[in-house]
N, C-alpha and C positions, 0 to 999 in steps of 0.2 A: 477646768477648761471653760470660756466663755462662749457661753450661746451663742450662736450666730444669728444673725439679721434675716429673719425671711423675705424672702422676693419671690410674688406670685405673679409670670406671664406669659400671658399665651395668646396666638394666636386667631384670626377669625377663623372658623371651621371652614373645609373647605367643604361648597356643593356637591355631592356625588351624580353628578348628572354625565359627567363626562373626566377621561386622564385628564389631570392639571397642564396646563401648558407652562414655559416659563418665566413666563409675565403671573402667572399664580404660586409657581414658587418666592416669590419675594419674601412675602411674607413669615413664610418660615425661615427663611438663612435670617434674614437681618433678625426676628426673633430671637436665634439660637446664638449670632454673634452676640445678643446683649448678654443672654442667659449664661455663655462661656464669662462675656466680661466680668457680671457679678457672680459669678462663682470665684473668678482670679482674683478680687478685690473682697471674695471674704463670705460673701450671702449662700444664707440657705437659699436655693435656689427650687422651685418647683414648676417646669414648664410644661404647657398645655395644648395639644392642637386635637384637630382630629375630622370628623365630615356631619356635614348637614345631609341627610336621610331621606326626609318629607319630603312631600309636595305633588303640586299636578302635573309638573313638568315631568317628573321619575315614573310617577301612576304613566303617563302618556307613553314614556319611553319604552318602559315595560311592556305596554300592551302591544304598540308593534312589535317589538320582538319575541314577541309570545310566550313570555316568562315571568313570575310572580315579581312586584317591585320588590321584595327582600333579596330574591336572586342578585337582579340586578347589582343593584346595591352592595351587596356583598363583594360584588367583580370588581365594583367601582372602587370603594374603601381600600381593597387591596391594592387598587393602581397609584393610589392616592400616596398610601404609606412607601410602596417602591418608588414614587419620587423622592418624600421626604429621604427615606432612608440612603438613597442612592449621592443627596448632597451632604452625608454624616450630619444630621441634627440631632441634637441629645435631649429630644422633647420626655420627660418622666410620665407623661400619658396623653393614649389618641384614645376619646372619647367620643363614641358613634351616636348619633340622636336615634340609632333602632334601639340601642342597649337596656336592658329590660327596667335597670336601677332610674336609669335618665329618664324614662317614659313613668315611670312610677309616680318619681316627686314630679314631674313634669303636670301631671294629673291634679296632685295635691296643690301647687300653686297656681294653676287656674281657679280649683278649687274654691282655695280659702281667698283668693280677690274677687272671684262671684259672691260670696257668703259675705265678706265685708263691703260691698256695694261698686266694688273699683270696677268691677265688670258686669255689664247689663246684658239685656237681649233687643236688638233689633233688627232694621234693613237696611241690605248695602244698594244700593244703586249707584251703576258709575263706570269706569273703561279698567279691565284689567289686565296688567300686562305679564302672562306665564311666566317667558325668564324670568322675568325679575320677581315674580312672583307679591305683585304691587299693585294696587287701587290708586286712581286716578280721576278727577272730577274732569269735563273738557276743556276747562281753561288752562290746567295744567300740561295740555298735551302742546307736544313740538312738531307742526305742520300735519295734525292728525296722529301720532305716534306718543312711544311712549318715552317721557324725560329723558330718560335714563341712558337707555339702551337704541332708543331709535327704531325697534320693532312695532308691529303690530300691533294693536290693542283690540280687544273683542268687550261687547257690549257683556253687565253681569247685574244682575239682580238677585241677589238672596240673601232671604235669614241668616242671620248671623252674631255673635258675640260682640263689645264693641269695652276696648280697654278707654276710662276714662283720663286720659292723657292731659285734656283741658282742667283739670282739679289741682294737676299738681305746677302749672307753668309757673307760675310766680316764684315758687319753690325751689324747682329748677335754675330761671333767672339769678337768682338769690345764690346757689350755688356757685354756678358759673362765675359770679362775683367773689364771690368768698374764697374758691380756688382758681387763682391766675394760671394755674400749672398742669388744670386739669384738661388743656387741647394741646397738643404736639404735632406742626407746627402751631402757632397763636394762630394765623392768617384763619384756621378753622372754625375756631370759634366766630367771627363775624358773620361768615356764611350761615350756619346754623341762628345767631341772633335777627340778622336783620332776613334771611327766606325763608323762617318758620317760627321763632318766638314772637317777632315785633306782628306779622300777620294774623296770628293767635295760631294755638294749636285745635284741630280737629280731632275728635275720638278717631281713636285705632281699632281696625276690624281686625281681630284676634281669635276668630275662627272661621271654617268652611263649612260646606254641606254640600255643593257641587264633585270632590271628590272623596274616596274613604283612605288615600293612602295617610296615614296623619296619625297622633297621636287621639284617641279619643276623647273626647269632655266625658267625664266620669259620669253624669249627670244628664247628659244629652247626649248619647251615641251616635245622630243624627249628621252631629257635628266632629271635626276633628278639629285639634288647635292649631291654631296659624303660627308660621316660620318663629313670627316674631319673638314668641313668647316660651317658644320648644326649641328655636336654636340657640337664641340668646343665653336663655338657661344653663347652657351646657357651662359656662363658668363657672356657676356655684356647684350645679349638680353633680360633677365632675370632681370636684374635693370636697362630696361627702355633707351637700345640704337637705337638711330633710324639715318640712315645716314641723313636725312632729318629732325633732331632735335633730341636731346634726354633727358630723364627726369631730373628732381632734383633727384633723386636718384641718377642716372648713373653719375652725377658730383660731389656727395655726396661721394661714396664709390668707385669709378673706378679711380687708377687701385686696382687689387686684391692685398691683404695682403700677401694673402698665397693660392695656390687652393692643398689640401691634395688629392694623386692619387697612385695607384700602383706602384712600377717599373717597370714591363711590359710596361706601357702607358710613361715613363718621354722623349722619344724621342717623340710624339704626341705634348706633352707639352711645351718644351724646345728649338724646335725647329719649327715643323710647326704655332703652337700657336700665337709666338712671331712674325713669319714671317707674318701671317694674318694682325696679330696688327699695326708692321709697314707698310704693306701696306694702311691699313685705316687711318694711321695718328693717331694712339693712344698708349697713354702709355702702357709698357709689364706690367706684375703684379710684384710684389716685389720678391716672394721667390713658389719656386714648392718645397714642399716635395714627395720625392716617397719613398714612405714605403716596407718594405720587403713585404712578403707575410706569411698567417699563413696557417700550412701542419695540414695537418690527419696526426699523427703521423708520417714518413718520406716521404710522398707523398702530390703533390696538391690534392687540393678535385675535384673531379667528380663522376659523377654517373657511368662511365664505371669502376671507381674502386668500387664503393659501398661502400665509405667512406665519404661518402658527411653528413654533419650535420649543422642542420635547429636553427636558432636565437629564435624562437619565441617554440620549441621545449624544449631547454636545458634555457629558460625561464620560462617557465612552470615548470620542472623541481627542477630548483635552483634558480630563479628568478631572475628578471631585473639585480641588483646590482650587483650579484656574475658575471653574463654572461660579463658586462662591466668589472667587474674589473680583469677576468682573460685575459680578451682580451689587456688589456693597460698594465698592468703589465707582462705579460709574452711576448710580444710582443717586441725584442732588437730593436736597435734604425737603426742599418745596415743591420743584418740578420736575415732571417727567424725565426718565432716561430712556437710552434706545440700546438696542441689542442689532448687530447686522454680525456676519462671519466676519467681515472685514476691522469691524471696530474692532471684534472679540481679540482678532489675532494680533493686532497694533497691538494692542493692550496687554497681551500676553508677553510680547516679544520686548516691549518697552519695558514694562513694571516686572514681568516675575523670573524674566529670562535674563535678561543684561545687564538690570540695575539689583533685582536682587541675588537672584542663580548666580551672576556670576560674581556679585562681592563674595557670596560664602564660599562659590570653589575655590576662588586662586587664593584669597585669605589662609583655608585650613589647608590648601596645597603648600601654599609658601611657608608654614608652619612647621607641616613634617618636615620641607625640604631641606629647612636652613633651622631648626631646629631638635628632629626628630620627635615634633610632634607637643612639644614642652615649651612655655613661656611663661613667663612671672612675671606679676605687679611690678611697675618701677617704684621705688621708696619714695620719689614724690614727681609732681608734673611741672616740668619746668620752659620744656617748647611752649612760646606762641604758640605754635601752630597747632600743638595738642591741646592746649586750653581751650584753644576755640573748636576745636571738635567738640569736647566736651561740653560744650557751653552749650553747642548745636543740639547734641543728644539731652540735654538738663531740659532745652527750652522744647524739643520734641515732647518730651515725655508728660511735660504738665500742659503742654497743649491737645498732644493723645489725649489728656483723661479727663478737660476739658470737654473736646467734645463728644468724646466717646457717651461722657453722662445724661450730653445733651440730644444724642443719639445721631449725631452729623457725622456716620460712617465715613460719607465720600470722604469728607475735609479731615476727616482722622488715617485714613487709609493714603490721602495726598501729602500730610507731616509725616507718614513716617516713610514713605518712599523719598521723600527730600532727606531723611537722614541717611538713605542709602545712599541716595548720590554723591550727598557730600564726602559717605565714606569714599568712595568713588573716585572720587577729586581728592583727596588725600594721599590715596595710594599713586597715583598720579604725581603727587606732590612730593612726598618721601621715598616715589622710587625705589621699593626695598631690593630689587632686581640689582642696585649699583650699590647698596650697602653690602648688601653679602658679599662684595667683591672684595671688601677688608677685613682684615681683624678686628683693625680699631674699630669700625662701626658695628658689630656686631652686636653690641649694648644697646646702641640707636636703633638695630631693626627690628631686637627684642622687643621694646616698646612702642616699635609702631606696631607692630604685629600682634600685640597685647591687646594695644588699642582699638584696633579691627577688630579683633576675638570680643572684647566687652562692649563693642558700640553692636554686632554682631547678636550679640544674648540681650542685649535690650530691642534689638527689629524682631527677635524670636520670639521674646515674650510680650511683645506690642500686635502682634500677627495673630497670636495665638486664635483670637475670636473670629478670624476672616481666615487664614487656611491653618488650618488645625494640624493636619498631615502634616507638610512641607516643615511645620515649624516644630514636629517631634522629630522630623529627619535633624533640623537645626540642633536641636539641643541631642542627640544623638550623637552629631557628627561632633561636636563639642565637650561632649563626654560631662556634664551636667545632668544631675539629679533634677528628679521635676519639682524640687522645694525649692533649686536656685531658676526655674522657671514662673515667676509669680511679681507682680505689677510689685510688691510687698520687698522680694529679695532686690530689686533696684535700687534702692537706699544706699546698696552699700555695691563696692566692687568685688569685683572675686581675686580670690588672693594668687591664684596661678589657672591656667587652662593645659590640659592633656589631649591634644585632638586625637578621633579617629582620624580614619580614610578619608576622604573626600570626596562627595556622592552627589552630582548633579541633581538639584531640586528641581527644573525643568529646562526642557531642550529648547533651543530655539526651535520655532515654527518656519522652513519654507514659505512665504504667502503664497504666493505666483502657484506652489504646485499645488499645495491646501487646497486652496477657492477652484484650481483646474478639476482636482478632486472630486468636490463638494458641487461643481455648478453640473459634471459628467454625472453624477450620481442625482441628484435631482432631476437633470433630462430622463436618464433612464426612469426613474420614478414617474416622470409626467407621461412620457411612451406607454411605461405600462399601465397604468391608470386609463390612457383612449382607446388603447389594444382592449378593455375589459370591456369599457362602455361601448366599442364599435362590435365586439364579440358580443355581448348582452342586446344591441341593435338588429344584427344579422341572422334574423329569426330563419330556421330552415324550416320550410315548405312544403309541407305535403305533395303527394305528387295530384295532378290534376284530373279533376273528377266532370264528369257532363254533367249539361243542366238539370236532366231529368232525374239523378241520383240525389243531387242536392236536394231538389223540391221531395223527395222521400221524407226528408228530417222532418218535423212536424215543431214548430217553436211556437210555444205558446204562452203569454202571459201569467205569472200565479202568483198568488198571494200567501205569502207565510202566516199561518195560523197560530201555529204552537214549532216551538223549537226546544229541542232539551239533548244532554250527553249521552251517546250511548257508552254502559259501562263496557268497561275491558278495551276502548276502542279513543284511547285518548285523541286522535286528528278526526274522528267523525261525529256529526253532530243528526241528531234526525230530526228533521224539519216536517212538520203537516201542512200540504198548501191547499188552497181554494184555485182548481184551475179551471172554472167556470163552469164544470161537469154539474154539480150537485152534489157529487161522491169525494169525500175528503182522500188524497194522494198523499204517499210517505214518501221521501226520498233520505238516504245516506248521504251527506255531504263531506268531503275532507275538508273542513274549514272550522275545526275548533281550534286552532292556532291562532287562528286571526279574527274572530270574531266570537262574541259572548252571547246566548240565548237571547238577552234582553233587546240587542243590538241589530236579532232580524225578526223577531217579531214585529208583523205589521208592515213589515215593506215587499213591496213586488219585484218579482225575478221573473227572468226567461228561462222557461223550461223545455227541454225535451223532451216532450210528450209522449212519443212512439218509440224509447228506449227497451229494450226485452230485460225485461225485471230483472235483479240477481239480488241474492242474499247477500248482506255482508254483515258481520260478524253477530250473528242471527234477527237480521233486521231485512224484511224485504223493500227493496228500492228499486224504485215504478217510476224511475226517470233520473232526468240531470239536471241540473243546474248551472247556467252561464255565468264563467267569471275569468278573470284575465291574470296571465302570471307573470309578473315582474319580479327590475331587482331592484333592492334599495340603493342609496348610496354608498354602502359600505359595502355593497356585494352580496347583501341576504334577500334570502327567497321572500317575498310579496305578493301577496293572493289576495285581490279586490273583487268582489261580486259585483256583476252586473245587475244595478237598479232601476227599475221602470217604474217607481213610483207615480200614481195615479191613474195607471192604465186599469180600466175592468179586466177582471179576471176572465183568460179565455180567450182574450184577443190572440191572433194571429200575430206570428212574425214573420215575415217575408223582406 
């Protein structure tokens, strides 16, 4: 038996910071439609995705929610993979940057590029932007913000690792020349030459020391390593690279085929990437695609615009197969696509409902009915009018695999719905509904009806990589073996077909009551979402006290000395404060949820001075501490302490 062809691709990892929306599922469907294609065409196939881990954006998340970032993370990953898994992706591994193997060699190749000079130590000064988790000089900034993303930027200064990137441009340059093939589309490659090669390249800051969630520098603990060099990784790492030996896999499938990623990310890829790789002494990968992006209607999706929509939602909905197939096909191959309910449903009702649903019902209905289910090969083709079906379907197919190769899903997913039309317009043409009405023609509907059945198994095995489902209902309903389902069995025709039943592949969509649906259900959503925040607003009230009870309270300024946990007492922290007496005051506070020792040491609070001590859980506490309870935006409890920084200890509050 001969070897098969390896093909290694995968994925950019996705950030666990938050569920994927579905402008981030792209990436994986159109991945996994490649990974089905070269598996039907033959390749050993090995696909890769999985989650980026790090960072100060997840340390930050975690800490308001008063849970370790591994928790976190954990939640996330799983939300991550119930999208993937929700669109059927046949990824062979989701590789995590917490996983113990990835952080191990992760270590080693910082490692051994410190020890061979590619990585130095110095200082970052410069604006840095948390999402993106990105350094920035100020000229690079867009109206004060950051390139990218259009947020905020904060001032940062620190120690830091710095990857030599300017050592190897030339190199790179050099490559880029040498491989034409290595940007998908070309247009990317220019941007990366003429916004960052021809301006020269700057060293890359390749570690932190402001946060600890991170892999550690083996070597500097001080520090953890940056995204770049700990996410990136996860390519090799992930099939078994180890500087110190690496597996049969890793010399099986490396380098990468293809790694499928955003445009936002192909300078990551294109150029830090490859610079990593030369330094290690290993092959670059073959080819980056970076795909456009798909918009809410004319805008990216976020939650700040409230246009964000969920995979495993509009699955539910319209199910697995429609969600893939409007994403691959409405998806251009340079620039952006858009998702609205309205386009989704045209699009449904045009492409998977009428043109294709309903060539394959009435086809293997009129099969059983005027056949019992049975039709054969005619001994040769001798209609016009069947030649040029055929012709149709010959010139679909090596335009299919044209640009399938090329990865121009939309325009692949557009020739072969023109082959269903035209079946469409044949049955139309040949009328088998007034053949059956003879004997004599009986011959003639055999073979039109043939002919639908095998133009029929070639839409089923052209499909296969965009709805996977729909097209195992096809060759079910067809009564084919999945070895006459293969880009390979097309060569030849099939000598007879036996249909089943006939099984609706999908319903037409109502629009009018769909969207009435979808737009009542969204109000009700937006109702209840003001109903929270106007309930979270309408604080009730204590009932009303005279002036003279109040002035009782005694509120005084204090300074936290010493703060530390008390055991057995996870929400209480015991604070020491200075509250201008002379004699150091304990208090119990419920606020180890939301705040760490280090974080109130040294800052002033308002105290309740004349509190009647109590014990609590054998700590005496000789007062209170002012602070205000809110919700977040998601609806979780929020405890911020009231700060009087710089007041002397002791002052009154009145």
């Amino acid at each position: 038996m001969q070897q098969k062809t390896p093909f290694y691709i995968t994925t950019a990892i996705a950030y666990a910071s938050r569920k994927p929306h579905i402008g981030n599922c792209y990436d994986i469907v159109l991945a996994d439609m490649i990974a089905r294609y070269k598996r039907m065409t033959g390749y050993d196939v090995f696909f890769m995705t999985g989650s980026d881990e790090h960072g100060q954006k997840i340390e930050d998340i975690a800490k308001e929610q008063g849970i370790s970032p591994q928790e976190y993370v954990d939640g996330v990953a799983a939300l991550i993979k119930e999208q993937w898994d929700c669109l059927n992706t046949t990824y062979d591994k989701f590789i995590r940057t917490t996983d113990a193997d990835h952080e191990s060699v992760v270590q080693k190749i910082f490692k051994k590029l410190y020890e061979q000079g590619d990585i130095y130590k110095s200082e970052y000064e410069g604006k840095y932007c948390i999402p993106c988790e990105s350094f920035f000089t100020s000229s690079q900034l867009v109206d004060g913000k950051c390139p990218d993303c259009g947020r905020e930027v904060t001032d940062a200064k620190e120690e830091a690792y710095f990857l030599r990137l300017s050592k190897y441009q030339d190199q790179l340059a050099a490559y880029y020349e040498e491989n034409p093939d290595f940007f998908r589309p070309l247009s990317r490659k220019a941007e990366m030459v003429n916004n960052f090669l021809k301006p020269g390249l700057s060293d890359l800051c390749v570690s932190r020391s402001s946060f600890k969630w991170g892999v550690p520098v083996e070597f500097d603990d001080r520090h953890v390593i940056y995204v770049w060099i700990d996410a990136l990784s996860n390519y090799i790492t992930g099939l078994g690279y180890d500087p110190d030996g690496s597996s049969e896999r890793f010399e099986k499938f490396w380098p990468a085929n293809l790694h499928v990623i955003g445009k936002d990310i192909v300078r990551f890829h294109t150029i830090y990437w490859p610079i990593i790789l030369m330094a290690l002494g290993l092959p670059l990968p073959k080819q980056v695609l970076g795909h456009p992006w798909l918009l809410s209607g004319e805008d990216k999706m976020s939650k700040s615009r409230g246009n964000v929509l969920y995979a495993d939602a509009l699955v539910k909905r319209f199910g697995t197969d429609a969600v893939r197939y409007y994403l691959l096909s409405e998806m251009p191959y340079g620039n952006d696509g858009t998702i609205t309910y309205e386009s989704f449903i045209t699009k449904f009702n045009a492409d998977l409902a009428n043109t294709l649903g309903n060539l394959v019902n009435r086809s293997i209905a009129m099969t059983n009915k005027y056949f019992g289910g049975t039709v054969h090969a005619p001994a040769e083709i001798t209609e016009e009018l069947d030649k040029e079906l055929y012709q149709v379907a010959a010139d679909t197919l090596a335009s299919y695999t044209a640009l399938m190769e090329d990865y121009r899903n939309a325009d692949a997913a557009e020739a072969i719905m023109t082959l269903a039309k035209r079946c469409n317009k044949y049955i139309d043409e040949t009328a088998p509904w007034v053949l059956a009405k003879s004997e004599e023609d009986k011959p003639r509907l055999e073979t039109v009806l043939y002919n639908l059945l095998e133009c029929i198994r070639m839409l089923g095995v052209m499909l296969t990589p965009f709805i996977p489902s729909a097209c195992a209902s096809i060759a079910a309903q067809l009564q084919i073996h999945e070895d006459a389902a293969t880009l390979e069995s097309l060569s030849t025709r099939t000598a007879s077909f036996s249909v089943g039943e006939a099984s609706p592949l999908f319903q037409r969509i109502d629009a009018a009551k769909m969207l009435a649906e979808i737009e009542a259900e969204q109000a009700a959503a937006i109702a209840a979402a003001e109903a929270e925040e106007k309930a979270a607003q309408n604080v009730a009230f204590l009932p009303e006290i005279a002036y003279d009870e109040f002035t009782k309270v005694d509120l005084r300024v204090a300074k936290i000395t010493a703060c530390e946990p008390i055991k057995k007492a996870k929400k209480l922290l015991k604070l020491t404060l200075d509250d201008g007496s002379g004699t150091p005051r304990t208090v119990a506070s419920g606020i180890a949820k939301y705040y760490t020792p280090d974080e109130l040491i040294g800052r002033s609070v308002i105290l309740v001075a004349n509190l009647k001590p109590a014990v609590l859980c054998g700590v005496e506490s000789c007062g209170m501490i002012l602070a205000a309870d809110a919700l977040k935006e998601d609806g979780s409890e929020d405890v911020r302490v009231l700060f009087v920084d710089g007041l002397k200890p002791g002052s009154t509050i009145r």
